[in-house]
ZADO-1210 file (C-alpha; in nm, 4 decimals, padded with zeros to 6 digits):
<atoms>
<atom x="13.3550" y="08.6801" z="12.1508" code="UNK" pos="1"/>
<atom x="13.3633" y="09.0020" z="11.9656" code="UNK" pos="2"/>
<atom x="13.7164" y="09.0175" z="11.8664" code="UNK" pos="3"/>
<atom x="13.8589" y="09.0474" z="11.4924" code="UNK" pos="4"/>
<atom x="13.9387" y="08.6358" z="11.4388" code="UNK" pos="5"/>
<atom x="13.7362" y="08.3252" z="11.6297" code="UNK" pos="6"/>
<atom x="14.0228" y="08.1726" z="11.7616" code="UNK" pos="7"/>
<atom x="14.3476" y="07.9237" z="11.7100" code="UNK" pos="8"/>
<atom x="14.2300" y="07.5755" z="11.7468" code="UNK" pos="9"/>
<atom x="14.5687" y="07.3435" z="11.8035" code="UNK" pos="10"/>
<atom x="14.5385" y="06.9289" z="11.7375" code="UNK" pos="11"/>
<atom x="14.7560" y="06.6947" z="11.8671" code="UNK" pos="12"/>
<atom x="14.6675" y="06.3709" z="11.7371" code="UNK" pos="13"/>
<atom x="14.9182" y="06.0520" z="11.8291" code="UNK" pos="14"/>
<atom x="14.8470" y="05.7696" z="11.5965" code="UNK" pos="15"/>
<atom x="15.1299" y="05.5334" z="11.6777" code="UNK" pos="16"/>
<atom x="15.4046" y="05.5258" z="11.9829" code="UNK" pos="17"/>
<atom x="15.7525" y="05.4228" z="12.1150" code="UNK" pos="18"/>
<atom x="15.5999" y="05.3501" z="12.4515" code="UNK" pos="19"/>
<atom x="15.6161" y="04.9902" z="12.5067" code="UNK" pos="20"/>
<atom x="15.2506" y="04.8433" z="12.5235" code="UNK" pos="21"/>
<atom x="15.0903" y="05.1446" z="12.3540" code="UNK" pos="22"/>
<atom x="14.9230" y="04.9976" z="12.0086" code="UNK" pos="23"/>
<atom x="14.8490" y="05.2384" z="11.7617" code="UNK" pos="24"/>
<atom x="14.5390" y="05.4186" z="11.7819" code="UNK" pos="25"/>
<atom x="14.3213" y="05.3174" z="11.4475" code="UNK" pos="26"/>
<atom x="14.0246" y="05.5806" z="11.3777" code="UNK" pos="27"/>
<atom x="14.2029" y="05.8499" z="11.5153" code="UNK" pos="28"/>
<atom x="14.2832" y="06.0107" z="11.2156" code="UNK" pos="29"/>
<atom x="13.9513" y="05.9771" z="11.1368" code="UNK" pos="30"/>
<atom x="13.8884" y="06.1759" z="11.4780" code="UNK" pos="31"/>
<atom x="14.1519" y="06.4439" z="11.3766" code="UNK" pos="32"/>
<atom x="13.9676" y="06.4946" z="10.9933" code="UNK" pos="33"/>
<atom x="13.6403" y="06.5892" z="11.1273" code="UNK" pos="34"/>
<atom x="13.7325" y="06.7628" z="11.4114" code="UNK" pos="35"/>
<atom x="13.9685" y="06.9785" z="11.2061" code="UNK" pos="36"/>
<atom x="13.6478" y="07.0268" z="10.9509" code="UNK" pos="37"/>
<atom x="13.3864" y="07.1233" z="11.2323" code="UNK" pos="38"/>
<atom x="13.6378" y="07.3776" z="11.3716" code="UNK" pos="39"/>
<atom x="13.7466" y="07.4994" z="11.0614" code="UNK" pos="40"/>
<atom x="13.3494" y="07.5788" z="10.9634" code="UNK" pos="41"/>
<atom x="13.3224" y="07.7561" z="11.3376" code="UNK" pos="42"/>
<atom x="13.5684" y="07.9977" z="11.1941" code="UNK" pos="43"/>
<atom x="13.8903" y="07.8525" z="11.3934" code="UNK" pos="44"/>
<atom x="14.2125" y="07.8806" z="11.2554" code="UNK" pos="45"/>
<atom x="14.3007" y="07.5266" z="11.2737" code="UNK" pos="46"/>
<atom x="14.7084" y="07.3924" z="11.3312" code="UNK" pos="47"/>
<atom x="14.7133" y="07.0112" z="11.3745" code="UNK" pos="48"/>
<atom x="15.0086" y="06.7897" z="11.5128" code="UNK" pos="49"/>
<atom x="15.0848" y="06.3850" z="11.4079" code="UNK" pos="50"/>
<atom x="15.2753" y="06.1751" z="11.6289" code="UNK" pos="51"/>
<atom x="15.4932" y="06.4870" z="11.8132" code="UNK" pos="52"/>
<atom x="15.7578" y="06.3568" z="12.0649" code="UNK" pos="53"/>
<atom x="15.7633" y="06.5156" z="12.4346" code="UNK" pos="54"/>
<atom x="16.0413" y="06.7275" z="12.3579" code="UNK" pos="55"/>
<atom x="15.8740" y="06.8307" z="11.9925" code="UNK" pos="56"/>
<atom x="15.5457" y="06.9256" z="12.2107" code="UNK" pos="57"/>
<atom x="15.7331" y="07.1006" z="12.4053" code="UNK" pos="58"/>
<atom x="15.8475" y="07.3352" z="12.1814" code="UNK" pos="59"/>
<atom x="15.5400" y="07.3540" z="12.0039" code="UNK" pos="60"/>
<atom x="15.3648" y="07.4506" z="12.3674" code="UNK" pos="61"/>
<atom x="15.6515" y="07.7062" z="12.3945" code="UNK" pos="62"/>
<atom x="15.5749" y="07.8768" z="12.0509" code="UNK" pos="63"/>
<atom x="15.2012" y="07.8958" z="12.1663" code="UNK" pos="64"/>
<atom x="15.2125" y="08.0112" z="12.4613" code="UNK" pos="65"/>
<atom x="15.4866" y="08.2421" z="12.4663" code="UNK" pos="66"/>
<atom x="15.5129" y="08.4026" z="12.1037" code="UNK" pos="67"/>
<atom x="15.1404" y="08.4272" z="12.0008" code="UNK" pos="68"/>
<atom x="14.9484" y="08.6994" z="12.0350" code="UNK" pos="69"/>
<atom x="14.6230" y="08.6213" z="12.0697" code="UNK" pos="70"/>
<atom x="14.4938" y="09.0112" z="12.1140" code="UNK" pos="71"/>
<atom x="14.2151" y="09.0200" z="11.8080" code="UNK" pos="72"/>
<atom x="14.1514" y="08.6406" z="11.8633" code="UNK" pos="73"/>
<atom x="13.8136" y="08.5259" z="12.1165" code="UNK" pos="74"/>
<atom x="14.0026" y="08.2427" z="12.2440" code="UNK" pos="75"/>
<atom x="14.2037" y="07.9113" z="12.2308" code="UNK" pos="76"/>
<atom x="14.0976" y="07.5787" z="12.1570" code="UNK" pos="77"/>
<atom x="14.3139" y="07.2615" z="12.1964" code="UNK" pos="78"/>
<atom x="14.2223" y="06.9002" z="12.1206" code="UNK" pos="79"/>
<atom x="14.4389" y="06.6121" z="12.2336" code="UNK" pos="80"/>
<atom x="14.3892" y="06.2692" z="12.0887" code="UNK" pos="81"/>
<atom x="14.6138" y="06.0121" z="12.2801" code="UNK" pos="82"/>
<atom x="14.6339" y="05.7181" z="12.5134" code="UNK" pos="83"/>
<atom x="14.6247" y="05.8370" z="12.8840" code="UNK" pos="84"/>
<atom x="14.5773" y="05.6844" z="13.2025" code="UNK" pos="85"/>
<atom x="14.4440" y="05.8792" z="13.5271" code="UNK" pos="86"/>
<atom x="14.6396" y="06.1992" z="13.5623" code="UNK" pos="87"/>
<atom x="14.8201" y="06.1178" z="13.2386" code="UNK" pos="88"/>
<atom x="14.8133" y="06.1249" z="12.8777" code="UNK" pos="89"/>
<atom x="15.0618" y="06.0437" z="12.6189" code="UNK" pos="90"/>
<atom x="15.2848" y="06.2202" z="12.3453" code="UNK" pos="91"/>
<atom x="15.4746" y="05.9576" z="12.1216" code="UNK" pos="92"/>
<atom x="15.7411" y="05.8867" z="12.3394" code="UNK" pos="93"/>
<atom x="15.6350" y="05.9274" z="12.6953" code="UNK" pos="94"/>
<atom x="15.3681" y="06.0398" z="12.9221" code="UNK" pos="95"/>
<atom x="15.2921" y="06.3781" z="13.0859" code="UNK" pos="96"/>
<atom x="15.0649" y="06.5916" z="13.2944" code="UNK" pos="97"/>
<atom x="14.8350" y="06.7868" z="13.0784" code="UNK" pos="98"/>
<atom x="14.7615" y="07.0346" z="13.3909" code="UNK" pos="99"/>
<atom x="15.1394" y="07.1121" z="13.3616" code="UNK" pos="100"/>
<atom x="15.2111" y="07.0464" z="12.9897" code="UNK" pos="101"/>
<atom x="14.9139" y="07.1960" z="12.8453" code="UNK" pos="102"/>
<atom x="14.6435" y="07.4105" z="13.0122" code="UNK" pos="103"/>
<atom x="14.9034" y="07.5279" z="13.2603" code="UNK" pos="104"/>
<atom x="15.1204" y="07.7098" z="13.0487" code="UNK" pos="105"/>
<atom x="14.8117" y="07.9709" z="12.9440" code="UNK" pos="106"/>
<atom x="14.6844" y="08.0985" z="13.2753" code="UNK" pos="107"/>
<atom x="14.6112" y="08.4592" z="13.2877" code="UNK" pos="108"/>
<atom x="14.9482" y="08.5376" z="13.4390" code="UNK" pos="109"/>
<atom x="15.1594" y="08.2966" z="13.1834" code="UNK" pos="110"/>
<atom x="14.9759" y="08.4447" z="12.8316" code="UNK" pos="111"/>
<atom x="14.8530" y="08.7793" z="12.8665" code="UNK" pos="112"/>
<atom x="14.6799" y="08.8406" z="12.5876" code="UNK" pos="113"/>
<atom x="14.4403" y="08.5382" z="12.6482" code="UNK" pos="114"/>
<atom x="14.3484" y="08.6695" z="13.0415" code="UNK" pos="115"/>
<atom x="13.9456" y="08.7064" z="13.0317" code="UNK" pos="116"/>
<atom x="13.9386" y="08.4510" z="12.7412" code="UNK" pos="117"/>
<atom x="13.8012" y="08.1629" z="12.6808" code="UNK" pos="118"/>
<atom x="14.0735" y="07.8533" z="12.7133" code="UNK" pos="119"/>
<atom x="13.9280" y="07.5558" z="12.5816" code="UNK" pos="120"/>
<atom x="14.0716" y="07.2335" z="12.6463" code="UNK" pos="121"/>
<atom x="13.9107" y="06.8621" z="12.4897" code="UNK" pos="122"/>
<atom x="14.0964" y="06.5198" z="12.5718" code="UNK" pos="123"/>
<atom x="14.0072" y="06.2316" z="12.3784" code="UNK" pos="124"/>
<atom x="14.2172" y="05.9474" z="12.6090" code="UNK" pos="125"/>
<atom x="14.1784" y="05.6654" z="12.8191" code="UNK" pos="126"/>
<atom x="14.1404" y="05.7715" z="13.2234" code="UNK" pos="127"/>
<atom x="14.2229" y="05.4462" z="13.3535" code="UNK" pos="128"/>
<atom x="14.0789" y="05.0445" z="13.2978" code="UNK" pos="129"/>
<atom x="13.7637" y="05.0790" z="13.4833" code="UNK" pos="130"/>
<atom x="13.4549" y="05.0022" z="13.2929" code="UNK" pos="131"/>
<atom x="13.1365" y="05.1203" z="13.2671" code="UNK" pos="132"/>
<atom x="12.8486" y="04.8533" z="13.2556" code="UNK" pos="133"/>
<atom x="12.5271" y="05.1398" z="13.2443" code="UNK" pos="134"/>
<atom x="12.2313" y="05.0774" z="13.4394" code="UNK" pos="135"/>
<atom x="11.8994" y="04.9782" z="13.2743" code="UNK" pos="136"/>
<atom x="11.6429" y="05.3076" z="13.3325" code="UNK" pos="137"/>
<atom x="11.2772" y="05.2987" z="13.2870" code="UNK" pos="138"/>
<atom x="11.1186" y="05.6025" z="13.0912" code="UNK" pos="139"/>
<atom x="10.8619" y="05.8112" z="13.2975" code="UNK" pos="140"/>
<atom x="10.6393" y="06.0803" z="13.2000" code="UNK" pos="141"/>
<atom x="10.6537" y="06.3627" z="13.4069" code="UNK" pos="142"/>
<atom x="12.8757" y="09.7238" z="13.3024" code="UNK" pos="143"/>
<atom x="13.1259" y="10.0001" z="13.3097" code="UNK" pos="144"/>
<atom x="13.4700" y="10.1164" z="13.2540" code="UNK" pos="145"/>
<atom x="13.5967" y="10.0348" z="13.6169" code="UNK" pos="146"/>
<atom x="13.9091" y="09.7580" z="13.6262" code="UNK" pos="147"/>
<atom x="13.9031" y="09.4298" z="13.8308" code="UNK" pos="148"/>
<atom x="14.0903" y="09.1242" z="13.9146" code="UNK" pos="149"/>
<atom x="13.9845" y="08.7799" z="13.7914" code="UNK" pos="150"/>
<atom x="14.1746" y="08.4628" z="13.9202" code="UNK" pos="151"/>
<atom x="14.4757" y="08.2998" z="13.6856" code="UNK" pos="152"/>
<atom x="14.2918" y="08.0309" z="13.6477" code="UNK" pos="153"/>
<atom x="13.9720" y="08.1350" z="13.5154" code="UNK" pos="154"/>
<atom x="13.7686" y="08.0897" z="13.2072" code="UNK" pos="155"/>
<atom x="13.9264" y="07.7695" z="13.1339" code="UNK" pos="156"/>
<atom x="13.7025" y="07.4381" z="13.0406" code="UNK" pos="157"/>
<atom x="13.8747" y="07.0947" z="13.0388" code="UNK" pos="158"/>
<atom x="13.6434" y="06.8497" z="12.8626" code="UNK" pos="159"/>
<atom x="13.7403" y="06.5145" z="12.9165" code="UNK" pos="160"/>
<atom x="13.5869" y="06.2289" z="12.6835" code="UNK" pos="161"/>
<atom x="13.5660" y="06.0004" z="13.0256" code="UNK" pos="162"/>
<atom x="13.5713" y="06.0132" z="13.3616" code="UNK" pos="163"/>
<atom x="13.8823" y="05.9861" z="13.6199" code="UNK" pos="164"/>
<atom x="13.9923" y="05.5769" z="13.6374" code="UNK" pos="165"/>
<atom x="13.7868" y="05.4873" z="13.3051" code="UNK" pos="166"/>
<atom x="13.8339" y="05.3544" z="12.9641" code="UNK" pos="167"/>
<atom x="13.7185" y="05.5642" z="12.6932" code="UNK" pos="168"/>
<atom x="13.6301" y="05.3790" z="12.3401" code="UNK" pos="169"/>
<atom x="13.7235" y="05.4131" z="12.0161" code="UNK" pos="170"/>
<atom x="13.5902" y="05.2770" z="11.6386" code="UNK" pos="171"/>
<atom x="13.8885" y="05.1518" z="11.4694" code="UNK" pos="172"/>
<atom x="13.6753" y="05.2833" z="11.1639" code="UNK" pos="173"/>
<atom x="13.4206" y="05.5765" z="11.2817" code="UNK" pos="174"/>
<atom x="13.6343" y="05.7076" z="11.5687" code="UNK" pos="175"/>
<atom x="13.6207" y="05.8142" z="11.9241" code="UNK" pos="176"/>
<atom x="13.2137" y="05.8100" z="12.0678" code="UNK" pos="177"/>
<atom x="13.3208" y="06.1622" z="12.2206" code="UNK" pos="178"/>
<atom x="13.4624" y="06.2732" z="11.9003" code="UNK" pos="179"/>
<atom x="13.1716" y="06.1681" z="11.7239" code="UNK" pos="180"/>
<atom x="12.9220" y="06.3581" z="11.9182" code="UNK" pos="181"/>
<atom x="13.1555" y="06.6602" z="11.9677" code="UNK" pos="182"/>
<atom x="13.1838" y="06.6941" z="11.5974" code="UNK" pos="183"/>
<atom x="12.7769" y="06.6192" z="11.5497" code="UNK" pos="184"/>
<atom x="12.7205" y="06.9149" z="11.8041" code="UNK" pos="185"/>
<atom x="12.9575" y="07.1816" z="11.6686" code="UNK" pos="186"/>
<atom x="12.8019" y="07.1019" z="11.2976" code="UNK" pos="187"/>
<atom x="12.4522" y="07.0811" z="11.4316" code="UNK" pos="188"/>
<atom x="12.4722" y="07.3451" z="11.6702" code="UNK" pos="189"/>
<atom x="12.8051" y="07.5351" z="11.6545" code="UNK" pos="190"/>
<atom x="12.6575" y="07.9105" z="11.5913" code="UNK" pos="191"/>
<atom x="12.2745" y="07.8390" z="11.7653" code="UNK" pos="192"/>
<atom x="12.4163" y="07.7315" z="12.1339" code="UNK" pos="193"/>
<atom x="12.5834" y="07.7927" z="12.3811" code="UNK" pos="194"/>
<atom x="12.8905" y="07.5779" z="12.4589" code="UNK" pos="195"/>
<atom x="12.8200" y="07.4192" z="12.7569" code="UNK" pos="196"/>
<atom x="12.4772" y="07.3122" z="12.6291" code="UNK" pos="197"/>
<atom x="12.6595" y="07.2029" z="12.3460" code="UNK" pos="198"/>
<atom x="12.8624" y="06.9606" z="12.5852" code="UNK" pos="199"/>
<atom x="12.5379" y="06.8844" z="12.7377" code="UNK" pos="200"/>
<atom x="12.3846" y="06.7249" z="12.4099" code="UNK" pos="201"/>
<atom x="12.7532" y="06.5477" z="12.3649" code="UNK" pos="202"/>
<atom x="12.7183" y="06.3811" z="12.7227" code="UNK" pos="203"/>
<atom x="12.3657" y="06.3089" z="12.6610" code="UNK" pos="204"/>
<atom x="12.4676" y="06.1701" z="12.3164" code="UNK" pos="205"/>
<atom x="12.7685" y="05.9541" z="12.4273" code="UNK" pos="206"/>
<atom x="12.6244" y="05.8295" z="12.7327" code="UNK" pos="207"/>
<atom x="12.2274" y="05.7325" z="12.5742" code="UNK" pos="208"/>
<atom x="12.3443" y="05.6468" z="12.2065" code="UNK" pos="209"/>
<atom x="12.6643" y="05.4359" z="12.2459" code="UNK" pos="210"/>
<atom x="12.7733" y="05.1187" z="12.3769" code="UNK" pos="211"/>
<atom x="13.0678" y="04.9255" z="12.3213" code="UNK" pos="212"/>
<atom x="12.9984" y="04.5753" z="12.0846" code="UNK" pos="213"/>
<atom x="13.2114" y="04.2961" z="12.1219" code="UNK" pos="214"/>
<atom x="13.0580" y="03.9482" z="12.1700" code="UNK" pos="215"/>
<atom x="13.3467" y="03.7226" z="12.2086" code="UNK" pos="216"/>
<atom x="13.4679" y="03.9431" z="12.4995" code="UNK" pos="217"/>
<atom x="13.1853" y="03.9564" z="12.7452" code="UNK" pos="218"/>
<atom x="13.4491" y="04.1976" z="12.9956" code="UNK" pos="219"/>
<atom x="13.4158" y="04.4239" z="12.7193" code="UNK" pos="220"/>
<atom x="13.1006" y="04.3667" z="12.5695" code="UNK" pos="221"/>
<atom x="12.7958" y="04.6272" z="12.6198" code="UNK" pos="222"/>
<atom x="13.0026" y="04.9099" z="12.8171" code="UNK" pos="223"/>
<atom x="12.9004" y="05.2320" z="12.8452" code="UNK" pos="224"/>
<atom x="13.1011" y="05.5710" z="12.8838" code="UNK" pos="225"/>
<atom x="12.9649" y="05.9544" z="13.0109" code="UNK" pos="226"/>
<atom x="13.2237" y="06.2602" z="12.9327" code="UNK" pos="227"/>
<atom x="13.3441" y="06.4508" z="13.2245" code="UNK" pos="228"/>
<atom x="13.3477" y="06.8082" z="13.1823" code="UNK" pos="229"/>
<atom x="13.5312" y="07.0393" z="13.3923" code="UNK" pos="230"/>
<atom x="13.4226" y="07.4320" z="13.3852" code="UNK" pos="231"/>
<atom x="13.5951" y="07.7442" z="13.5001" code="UNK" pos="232"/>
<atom x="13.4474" y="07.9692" z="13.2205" code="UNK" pos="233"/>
<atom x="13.2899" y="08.3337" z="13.3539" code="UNK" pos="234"/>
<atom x="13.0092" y="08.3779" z="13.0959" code="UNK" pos="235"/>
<atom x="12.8522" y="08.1776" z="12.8396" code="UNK" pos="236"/>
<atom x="13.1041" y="08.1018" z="12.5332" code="UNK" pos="237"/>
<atom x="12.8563" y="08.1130" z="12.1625" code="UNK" pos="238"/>
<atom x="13.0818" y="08.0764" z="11.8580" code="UNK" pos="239"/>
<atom x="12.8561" y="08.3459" z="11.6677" code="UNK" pos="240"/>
<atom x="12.8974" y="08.4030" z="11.3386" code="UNK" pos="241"/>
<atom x="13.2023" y="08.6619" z="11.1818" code="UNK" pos="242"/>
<atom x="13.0942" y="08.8940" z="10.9145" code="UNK" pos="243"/>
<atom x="13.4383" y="08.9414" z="10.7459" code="UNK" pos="244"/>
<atom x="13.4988" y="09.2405" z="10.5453" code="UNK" pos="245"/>
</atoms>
């Protein structure tokens, strides 16, 4: 993470859809605002999306993975705010595979100039309908110059703001819980730790602090919800701070 710039940090935030059933997504541009602001004081140079099409995605994937050169740049972030279901999330119009659509088109053999890189990857969607009721716990007391070969698809992490078949919740006013704590640890903690304990305080955070309140619905009343984070990354990843010149 010694390069000239952090990093590009691309948002693609879908508000409202075509998709039949798909209601718009209220507090997500409250998600987008402060995750935009957190990444922006980490030293990102931040490009967000509204409400992009498939095909307008599509291009916009394109231009970032195949025109950008990322040489004096530590690494890529992207953020997706959406709807989603398992193994799917949505752009505006239609659904897609994010392993094909997104993370897939910046493996070490696709976009050279990120190989060895950090590739980092947050989803803020819905993994399915399954809910999450929590269980009640008691508290107890107790070097070189020589070249080598790394695999295309490391140093990616894919951080997910539920796990596979569950429904992830969102404040119509406050936002996402996973956005919430995601921004809380890159403000609190952005250029003191690590990234992965970072994600470790937001699952901690999400999963101890959070639970979903609505009384006249007792299906959805008092759920809970724990991140799922996915790790490929090669060496610790600390956002430390850039003494421009």
């Amino acid at each position: 993470m010694k390069h000239k710039h952090r990093g590009k940090a691309i948002i693609f935030n879908h508000e409202n859809f075509e998709v039949r059933d798909l209601k718009s997504r209220s507090g997500t541009g409250t998600d987008c605002y402060h995750l935009e602001a957190a990444l922006r004081n980490l030293g990102f140079d931040v490009t967000p999306y509204v409400d992009l099409t498939l095909n307008e995605m599509n291009k916009k994937l394109n231009y970032w993975s195949e025109e950008v050169d990322y040489s004096d740049y530590d690494c890529l972030l992207m953020a997706v705010l959406s709807h989603g279901e398992q193994g799917i999330i949505y752009a505006k119009d239609g659904p897609y595979k994010p392993e094909d659509q997104l993370w897939g088109r910046f493996t070490g053999d696709k976009c050279l100039s990120l190989a060895n890189k950090p590739k980092l990857f947050f989803i803020q969607a819905c993994q399915g309908d399954r809910l999450d009721k929590g269980i009640t716990m008691r508290t107890q007391v107790d070097g070189g110059g020589s070249s080598f070969k790394i695999p295309i698809h490391a140093d990616f992490l894919i951080a997910y703001s539920t796990i596979p078949g569950y429904y992830s919740w969102r404040n119509t006013q406050k936002g996402s819980w996973f956005m919430q704590a995601l921004c809380e640890a890159f403000n609190k903690y952005g250029f003191e730790l690590d990234l992965l304990t970072m994600l470790t305080y937001v699952n901690r955070r999400v999963a101890i602090d959070f639970e979903s309140n609505v009384p006249n619905n007792t299906l959805m009343h008092q759920q809970k919800q724990i991140p799922c984070i996915t790790s490929m990354l090669t060496r610790l990843v600390k956002f430390e701070k850039k003494n421009y010149k």
